[in-house]
C-alpha positions in Angstrom: -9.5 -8.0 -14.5 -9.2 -9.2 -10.7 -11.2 -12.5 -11.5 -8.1 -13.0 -14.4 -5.3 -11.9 -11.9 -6.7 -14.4 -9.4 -7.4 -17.5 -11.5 -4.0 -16.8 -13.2 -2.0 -17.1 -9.7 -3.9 -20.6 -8.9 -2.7 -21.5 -12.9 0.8 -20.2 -11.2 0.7 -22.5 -8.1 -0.6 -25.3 -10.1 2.3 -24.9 -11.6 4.9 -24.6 -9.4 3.3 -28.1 -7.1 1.8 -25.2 -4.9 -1.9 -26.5 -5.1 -3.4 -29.9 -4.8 -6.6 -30.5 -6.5 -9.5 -32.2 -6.2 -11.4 -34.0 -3.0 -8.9 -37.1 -2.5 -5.4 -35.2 -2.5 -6.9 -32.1 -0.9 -8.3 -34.1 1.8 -5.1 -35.6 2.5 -3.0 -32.5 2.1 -5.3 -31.3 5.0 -5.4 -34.5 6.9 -1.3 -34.2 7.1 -1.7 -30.3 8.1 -0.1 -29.1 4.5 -3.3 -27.0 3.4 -2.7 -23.6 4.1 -6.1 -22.9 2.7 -8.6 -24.8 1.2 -10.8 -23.5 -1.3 -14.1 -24.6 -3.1 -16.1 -23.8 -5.9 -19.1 -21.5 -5.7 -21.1 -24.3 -7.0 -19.8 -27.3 -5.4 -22.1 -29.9 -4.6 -23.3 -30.3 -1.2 -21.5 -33.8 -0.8 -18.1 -32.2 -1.6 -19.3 -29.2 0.8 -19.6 -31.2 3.7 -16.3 -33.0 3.0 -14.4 -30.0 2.5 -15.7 -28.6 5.9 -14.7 -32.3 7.6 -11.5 -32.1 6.4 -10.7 -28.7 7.9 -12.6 -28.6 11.0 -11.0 -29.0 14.5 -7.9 -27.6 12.5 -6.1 -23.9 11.9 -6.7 -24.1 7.9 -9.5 -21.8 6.5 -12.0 -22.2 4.1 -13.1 -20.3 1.2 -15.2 -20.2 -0.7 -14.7 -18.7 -3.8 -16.5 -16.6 -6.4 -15.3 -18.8 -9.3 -17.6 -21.8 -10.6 -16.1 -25.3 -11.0 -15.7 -24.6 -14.8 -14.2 -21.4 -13.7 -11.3 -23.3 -11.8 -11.0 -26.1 -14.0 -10.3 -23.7 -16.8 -7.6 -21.5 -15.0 -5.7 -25.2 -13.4 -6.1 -27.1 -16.7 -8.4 -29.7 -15.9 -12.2 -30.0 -16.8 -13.4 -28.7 -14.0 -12.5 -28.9 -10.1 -14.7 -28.0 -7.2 -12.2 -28.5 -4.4 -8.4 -27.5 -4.1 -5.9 -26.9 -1.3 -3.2 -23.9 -1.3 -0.1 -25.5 0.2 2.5 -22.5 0.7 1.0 -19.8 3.4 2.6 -16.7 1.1 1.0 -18.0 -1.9 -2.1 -18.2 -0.3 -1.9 -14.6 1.2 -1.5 -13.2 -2.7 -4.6 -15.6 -3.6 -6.9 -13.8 -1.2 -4.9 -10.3 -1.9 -6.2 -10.5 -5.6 -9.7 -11.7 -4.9 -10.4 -8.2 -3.8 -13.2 -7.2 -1.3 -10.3 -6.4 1.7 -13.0 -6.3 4.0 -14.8 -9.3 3.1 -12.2 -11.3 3.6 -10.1 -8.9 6.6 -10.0 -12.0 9.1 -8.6 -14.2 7.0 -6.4 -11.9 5.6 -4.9 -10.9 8.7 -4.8 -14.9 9.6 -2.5 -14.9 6.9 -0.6 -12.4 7.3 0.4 -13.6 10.5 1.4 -16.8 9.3 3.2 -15.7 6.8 5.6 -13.2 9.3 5.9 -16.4 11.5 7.2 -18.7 8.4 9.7 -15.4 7.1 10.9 -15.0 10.9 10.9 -18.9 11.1 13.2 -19.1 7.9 15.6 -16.6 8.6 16.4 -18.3 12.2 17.3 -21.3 10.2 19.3 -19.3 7.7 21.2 -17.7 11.1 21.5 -21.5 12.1 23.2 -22.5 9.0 25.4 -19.9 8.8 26.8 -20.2 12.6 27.1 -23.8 12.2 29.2 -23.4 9.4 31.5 -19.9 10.5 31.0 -19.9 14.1 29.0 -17.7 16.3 30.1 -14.4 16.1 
């Protein structure tokens, strides 16, 4: 049930431009600071292992990896298989994790998140004050 809620919020993402799949456009999603978290198969070769940890390291994006094989992901993103991917909006990637289960497995990164995403909601709602001023004044 969890593995199906899980796979189906990546099919989500994929669908609403939200994930970026495969080595070449995760690697530049991560390379231009847009990956939010990166994730990898279970049984990703160790070429595309090594990449994957490249392309985040020295950086604030995480890596996970996940329970799912690369048939597993292709399946739920509509492709024939995919061993590497890249989460691009910080709230989407805070449900991903959320429905993987495991809370305290995955507690750091989850609180990582979490944090991030209070930052981008506190973040938004400045500009939304900003807009609004500009438009009515300062009150």
């Amino acid at each position: 049930m969890e593995q199906n809620r899980s796979l189906g919020l990546l099919s989500l993402a994929r669908k609403g431009g939200n994930i970026v799949l495969g080595e070449e456009q995760a690697g530049a999603a991560a390379r231009a600071s847009r990956a939010r978290l990166m994730l990898l198969a279970s049984d990703a070769g160790g070429h595309t292992v090594r990449r994957a940890k490249s392309f985040v390291a020295g950086t604030a994006q995480p890596l996970l990896t996940l329970p799912y094989t690369r048939d597993e992901l292709g399946d739920a993103l509509g492709t024939t298989s995919c061993a590497i991917a890249a989460i691009t909006d910080v709230q989407l990637a805070l449900a991903f994790v959320k429905t993987l289960g495991e809370p305290e497995k995955y507690a750091d990164l989850l609180q990582e998140l979490d944090e991030r995403v209070k930052r981008v909601e506190k973040r938004r709602a400045e500009e939304k004050a900003h807009r609004r001023n500009v438009r009515h004044g300062k009150s």
